[in-house]
N, C-alpha and C positions, 0 to 999 in steps of 0.2 A: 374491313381489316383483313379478314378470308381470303378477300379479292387480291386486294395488295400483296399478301403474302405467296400468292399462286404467283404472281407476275414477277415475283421478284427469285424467287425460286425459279422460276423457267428462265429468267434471264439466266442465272448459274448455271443452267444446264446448255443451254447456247454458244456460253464463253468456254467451257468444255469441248463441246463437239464442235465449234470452231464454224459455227452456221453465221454469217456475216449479218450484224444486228441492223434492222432497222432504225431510220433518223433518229425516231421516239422512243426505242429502246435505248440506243446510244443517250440520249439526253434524261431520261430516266434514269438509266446507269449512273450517269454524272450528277445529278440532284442528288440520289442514295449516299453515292461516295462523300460526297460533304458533308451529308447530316448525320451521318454513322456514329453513335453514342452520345449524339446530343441532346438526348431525352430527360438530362437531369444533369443538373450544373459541374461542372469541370473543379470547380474551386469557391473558397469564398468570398469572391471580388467579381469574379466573373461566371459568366454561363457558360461559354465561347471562349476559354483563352484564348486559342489555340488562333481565331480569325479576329475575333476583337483587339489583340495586341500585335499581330503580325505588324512585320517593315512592312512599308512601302512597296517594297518589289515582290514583296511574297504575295499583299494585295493586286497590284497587277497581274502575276502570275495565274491567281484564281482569276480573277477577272477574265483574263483569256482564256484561259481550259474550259470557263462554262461557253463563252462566247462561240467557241469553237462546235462546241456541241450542242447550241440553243439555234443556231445561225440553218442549217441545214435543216433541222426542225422545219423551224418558222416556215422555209421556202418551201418544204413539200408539203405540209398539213393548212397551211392558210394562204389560200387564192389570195386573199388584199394585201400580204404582205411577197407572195412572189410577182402579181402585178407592181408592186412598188417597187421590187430588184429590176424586172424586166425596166419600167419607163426609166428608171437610173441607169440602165448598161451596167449592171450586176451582175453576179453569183455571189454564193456565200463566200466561195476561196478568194474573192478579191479584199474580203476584211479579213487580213491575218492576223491584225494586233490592235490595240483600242489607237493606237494613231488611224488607223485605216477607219474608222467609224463613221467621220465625221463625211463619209465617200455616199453616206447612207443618209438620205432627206429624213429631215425630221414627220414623225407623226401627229398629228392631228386629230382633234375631236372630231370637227368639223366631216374628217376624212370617213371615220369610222359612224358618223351617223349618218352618211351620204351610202354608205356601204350595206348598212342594216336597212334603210328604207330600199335599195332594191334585191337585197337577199334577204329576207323576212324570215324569222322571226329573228335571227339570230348573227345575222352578218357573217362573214367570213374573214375578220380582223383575229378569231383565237383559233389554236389550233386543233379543234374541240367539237370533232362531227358527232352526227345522232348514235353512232355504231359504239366511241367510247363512252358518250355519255351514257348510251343503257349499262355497259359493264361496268363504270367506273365514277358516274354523276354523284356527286356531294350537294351542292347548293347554285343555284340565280342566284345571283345579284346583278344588281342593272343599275345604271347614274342615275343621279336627281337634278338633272338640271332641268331648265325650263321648257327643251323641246318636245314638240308632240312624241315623238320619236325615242326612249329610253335608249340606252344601250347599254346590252345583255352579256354578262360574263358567266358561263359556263363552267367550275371551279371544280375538281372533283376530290375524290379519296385521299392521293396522296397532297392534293392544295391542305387541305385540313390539316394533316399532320405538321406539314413546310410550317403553318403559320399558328402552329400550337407551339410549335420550337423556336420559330424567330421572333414571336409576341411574346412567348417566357425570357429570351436574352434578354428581350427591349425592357420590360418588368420586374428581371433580377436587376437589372443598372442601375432601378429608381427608386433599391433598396427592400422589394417586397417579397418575403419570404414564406416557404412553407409555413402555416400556423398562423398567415394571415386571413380575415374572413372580409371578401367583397362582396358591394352591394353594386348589381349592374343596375343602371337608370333609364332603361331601353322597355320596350313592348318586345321586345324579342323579332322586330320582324329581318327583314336580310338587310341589316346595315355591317359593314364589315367591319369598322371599328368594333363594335359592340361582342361580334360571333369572335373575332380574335383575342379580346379581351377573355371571353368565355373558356374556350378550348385553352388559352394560355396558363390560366391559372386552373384548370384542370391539370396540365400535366405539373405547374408547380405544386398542385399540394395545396392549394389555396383554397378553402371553403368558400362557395360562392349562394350566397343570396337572392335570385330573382327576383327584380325590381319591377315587374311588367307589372305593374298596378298604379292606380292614380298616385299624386304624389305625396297627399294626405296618407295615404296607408304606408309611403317609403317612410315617411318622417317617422311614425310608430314603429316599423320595421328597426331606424337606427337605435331607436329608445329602448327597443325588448333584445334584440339580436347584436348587440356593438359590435357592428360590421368596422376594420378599423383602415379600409381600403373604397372608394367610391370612384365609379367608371360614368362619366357623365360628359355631355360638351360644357365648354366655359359657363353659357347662358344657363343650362338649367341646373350647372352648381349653384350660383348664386341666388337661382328662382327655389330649390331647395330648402335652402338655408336660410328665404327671407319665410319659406312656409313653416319653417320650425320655429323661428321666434311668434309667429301670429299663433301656434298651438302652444307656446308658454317655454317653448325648450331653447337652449342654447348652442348655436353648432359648433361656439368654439372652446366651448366644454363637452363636445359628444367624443363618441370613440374614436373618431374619424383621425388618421394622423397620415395618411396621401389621397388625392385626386390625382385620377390620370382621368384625361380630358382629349379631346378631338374633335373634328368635324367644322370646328372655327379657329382664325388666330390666335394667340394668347399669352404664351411664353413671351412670344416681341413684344408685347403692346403692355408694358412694363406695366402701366395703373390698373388694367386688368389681374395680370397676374399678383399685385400686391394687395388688391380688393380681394380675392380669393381665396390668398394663404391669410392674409388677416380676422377676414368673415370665418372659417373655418380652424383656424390655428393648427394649421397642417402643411407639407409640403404639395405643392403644386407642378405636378409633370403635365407634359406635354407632347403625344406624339400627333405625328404626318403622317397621313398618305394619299392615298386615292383610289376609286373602286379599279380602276384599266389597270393599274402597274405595280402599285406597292400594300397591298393588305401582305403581301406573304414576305414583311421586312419594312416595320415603320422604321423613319427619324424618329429620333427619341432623346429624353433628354436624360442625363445621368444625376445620383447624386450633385456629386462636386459643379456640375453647370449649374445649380438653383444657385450658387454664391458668388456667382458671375454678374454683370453687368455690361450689357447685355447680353442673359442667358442663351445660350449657344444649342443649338441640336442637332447630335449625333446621326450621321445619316452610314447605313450598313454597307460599307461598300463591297465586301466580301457576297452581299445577295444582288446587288445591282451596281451598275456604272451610272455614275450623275457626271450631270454636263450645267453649265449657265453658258445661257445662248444669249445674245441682243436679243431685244422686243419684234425689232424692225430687219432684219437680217436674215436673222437665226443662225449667224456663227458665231462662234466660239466666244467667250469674251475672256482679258486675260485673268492671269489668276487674280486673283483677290478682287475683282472686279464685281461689281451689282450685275447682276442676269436674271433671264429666266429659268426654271427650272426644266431639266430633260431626264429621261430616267430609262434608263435601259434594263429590263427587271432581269434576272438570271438566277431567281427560284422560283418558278411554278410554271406546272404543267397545261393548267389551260389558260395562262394570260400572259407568257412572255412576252412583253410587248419591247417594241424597236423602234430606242430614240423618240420615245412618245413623250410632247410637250406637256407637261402637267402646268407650269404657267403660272407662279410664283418668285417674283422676285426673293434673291436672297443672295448673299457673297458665303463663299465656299473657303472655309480654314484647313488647312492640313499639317497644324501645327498637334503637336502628339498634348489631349487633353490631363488637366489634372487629375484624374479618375485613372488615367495610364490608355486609355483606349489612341488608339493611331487613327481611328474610323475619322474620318473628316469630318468637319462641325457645320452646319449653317450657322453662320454668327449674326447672333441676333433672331433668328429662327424664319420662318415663314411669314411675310404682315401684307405683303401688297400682288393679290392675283391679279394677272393683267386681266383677264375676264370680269375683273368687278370694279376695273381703273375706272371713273367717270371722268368726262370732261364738260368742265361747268363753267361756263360762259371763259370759253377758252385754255383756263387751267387745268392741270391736272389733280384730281381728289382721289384718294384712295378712303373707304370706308374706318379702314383701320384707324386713319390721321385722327378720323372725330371722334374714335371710339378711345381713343388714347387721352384726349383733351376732357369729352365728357367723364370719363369713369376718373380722372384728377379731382374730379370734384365730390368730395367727401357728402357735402347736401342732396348731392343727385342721387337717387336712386340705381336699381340695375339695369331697365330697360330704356331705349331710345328710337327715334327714326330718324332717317333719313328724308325727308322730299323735296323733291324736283317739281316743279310746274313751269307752265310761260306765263308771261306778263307781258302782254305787246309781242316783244321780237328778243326780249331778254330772259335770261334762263334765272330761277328766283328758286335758292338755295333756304329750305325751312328746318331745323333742325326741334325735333317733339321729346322732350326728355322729360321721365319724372320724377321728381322730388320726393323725397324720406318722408315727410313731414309735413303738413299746410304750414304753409307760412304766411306772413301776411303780404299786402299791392306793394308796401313799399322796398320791402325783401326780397318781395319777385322781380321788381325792378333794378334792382341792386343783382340780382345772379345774371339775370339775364344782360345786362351788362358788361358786365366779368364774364361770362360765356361766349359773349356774340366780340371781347374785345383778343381772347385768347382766342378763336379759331380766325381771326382776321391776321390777328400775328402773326400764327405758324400755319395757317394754310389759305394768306391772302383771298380770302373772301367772306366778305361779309355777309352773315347771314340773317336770317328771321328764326327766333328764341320762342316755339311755346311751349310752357310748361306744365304740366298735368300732374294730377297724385298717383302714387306709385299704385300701382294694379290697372290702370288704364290702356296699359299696349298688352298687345297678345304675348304668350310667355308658349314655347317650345321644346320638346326636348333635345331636339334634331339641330340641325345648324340653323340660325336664326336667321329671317329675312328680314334686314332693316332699311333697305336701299327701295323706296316708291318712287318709282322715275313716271310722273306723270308727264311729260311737255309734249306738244305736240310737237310734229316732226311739221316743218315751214320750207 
């Protein structure tokens, strides 16, 4: 904070003596200018009037002032992103205004872990050398996806603050006020959902509970402490809540009256979120993001969108520009049209990323919400990443499709699998789900039935039903892997 405060103080003495500010200072400048008294909420409806209910055009208007001054950044502190202006016949001055954006190729994971395997450790996609990170380093975090290869985000001093103030907006929305007490469901290690949640309800005022202990000891934690907020992904609320009823207690008589949730679909996948709030007898939120572009400004869902169907999420357009791209293209698609998701982020200092595909389907609302927010909506929220589309003996499957089909069925339990095998030259769709309850051969033939005749219905493929007792698949706190693609490649 020392640190921050010396930088921000010598910026003032700069614009004084009239010494021409550097990129970084300049875009620094322009982060502060925004968040200037937003340390504690504006009113009591919102945290953010002031950008949560702005027009349209006042949205644009930020949109470009940061652009302006994020753009020039980017190009002189991050080699991979001035190589990307150079191979496109760029500068920053040829994007004057979000029409001009689309002049700038989309980014790529793919791009940035191509990047880090030959600039080691740390790639040169953020704008985040060794020299500020000694003066100014906060926190690693790095993705979890499957490659040998992590890729490492560099976050520092003032990233902390951006997303203690854009994770408190996202958190007053979904009704949770000073004098509430959370129980985070994390080990604490660098997952950014979790650290946002944390630092958020620090500056709200919100008594926070450390959850980093098995989940035996959180279920006593809820009993002794009536934490009446829980920060968890979908999967391990419900793996929670079935550990509380095997210790004797009831989740939907605990103190518990919100879940905010992350890290998997959920808000979309309607039987999910109505298993949830029912198991729980609580509201169910839901935000987005991703380690590269949006911890510092999730989508989020408000009050008024739980009464929705289907529940809609808020995405901040006053911290980032979103785009939906085609799959296949990657231009533009029109409005109200199904795309993928793009996200140009325009609050934080070491992860501004540009036009980076995050890779979710979703159609984009800009109709002004009943909550009064203008922020645009994903309608229907986040459910199908293209990174996790399968195609199975020709179709296309999205994991969500069965996760929406199985959690309809009240007999089933909360965990499932996914698997893929060969058979010959044909690809053999098995779906492992387990049940509440032993039932007996002829029960199980009977669900399994009604299982295997409802995923033929709505996702034309028929599959193979086996059924297990509940406690048999692995249980997670993290985002759950239910997708075992065994086939061999032919």
């Amino acid at each position: 904070m020392a640190s921050e405060r010396r930088r921000a103080k010598a910026l003032e003495v700069r614009r004084i003596t009239g010494r021409r500010l550097t990129a970084r200072e300049r875009w620094i400048a322009v982060l502060r200018k925004f968040t200037r008294g937003l340390e504690e909420p504006g009113s009591k409806r919102y945290w953010a009037p002031e950008f949560e209910t702005a027009s349209r055009s006042r949205i644009r208007e930020i949109q470009e002032e940061k652009l302006a001054a994020m753009l020039p950044y980017l190009y002189e502190q991050s080699p991979f992103y001035r190589a990307k202006f150079r191979a496109a016949g760029l500068t920053p001055g040829d994007i004057r205004s979000l029409d001009d954006l689309v002049k700038f190729p989309i980014t790529t994971k793919q791009e940035m872990t191509a990047d880090v395997q030959t600039h080691r450790p740390w790639g040169t996609y953020t704008p985040i050398d060794d020299r500020v990170w000694r003066d100014s380093g906060w926190m690693v975090f790095s993705t979890s996806g499957t490659t040998a290869t992590p890729r490492p985000f560099r976050y520092t001093q003032l990233d902390r603050e951006l997303w203690a103030i854009t994770s408190a907006r996202s958190m007053y929305a979904m009704g949770i006020r000073a004098g509430d007490l959370g129980l985070t469901c994390t080990t604490y290690n660098p997952h950014v959902f979790f650290w946002s949640v944390h630092y958020g309800w620090n500056l709200m005022r919100v008594g926070i509970v450390p959850g980093g202990v098995p989940t035996e000891r959180r279920v006593v934690m809820i009993d002794l402490y009536r934490p009446t907020v829980i920060a968890a992904t979908p999967s391990y609320a419900l793996h929670l809540a079935n550990a509380m009823r095997e210790a004797g207690y009831d989740p939907a008589r605990s103190s518990i009256k919100r879940l905010v949730c992350a890290g998997e679909p959920a808000s979309g996948i309607a039987a999910t979120r109505r298993r949830i709030e029912q198991t729980w007898n609580a509201a169910f939120h839901d935000v987005y993001g991703c380690t590269e572009a949006v911890p510092a400004g999730w989508a989020f869902t408000c009050e008024d969108a739980l009464k929705e169907e289907p529940v809609s999420t808020h995405v901040p357009e006053d911290l980032q520009i979103w785009e939906t791209v085609d799959p296949r293209t990657f231009e533009p698609v029109p409005r109200g049209a199904r795309g993928l998701t793009v996200v140009t982020n325009l609050n934080s200092e070491g992860s501004p990323q540009l036009r980076f595909l995050i890779g979710d389907f979703t159609v984009l609302d800009y109709d002004r919400c009943a909550c009064g927010r203008t922020l645009a909506r994903a309608r229907g929220g986040f459910v199908g990443r293209a990174d996790d589309m399968l195609n199975v003996r020709g179709l296309t499957l999205f994991p969500s499709a069965i996760e929406e089909i199985v959690r309809g069925f009240d007999v089933l339990a909360d965990e499932f699998q996914i698997v893929l095998e060969t058979e010959g030259v044909m690809d053999m769709l098995t779906i492992v789900a387990e049940t509440r309850e032993q039932i007996s051969g002829i029960e199980a033939d009977e669900l399994r039935a009604r299982l295997i005749g409802e995923i033929s219905r709505r996702c034309e493929l028929r599959p193979r039903v086996e059924l297990v007792p509940a406690g048999t698949l692995p249980k997670t706190e993290f985002k759950a892997k239910r997708v075992l693609d065994r086939r061999k490649i032919l």
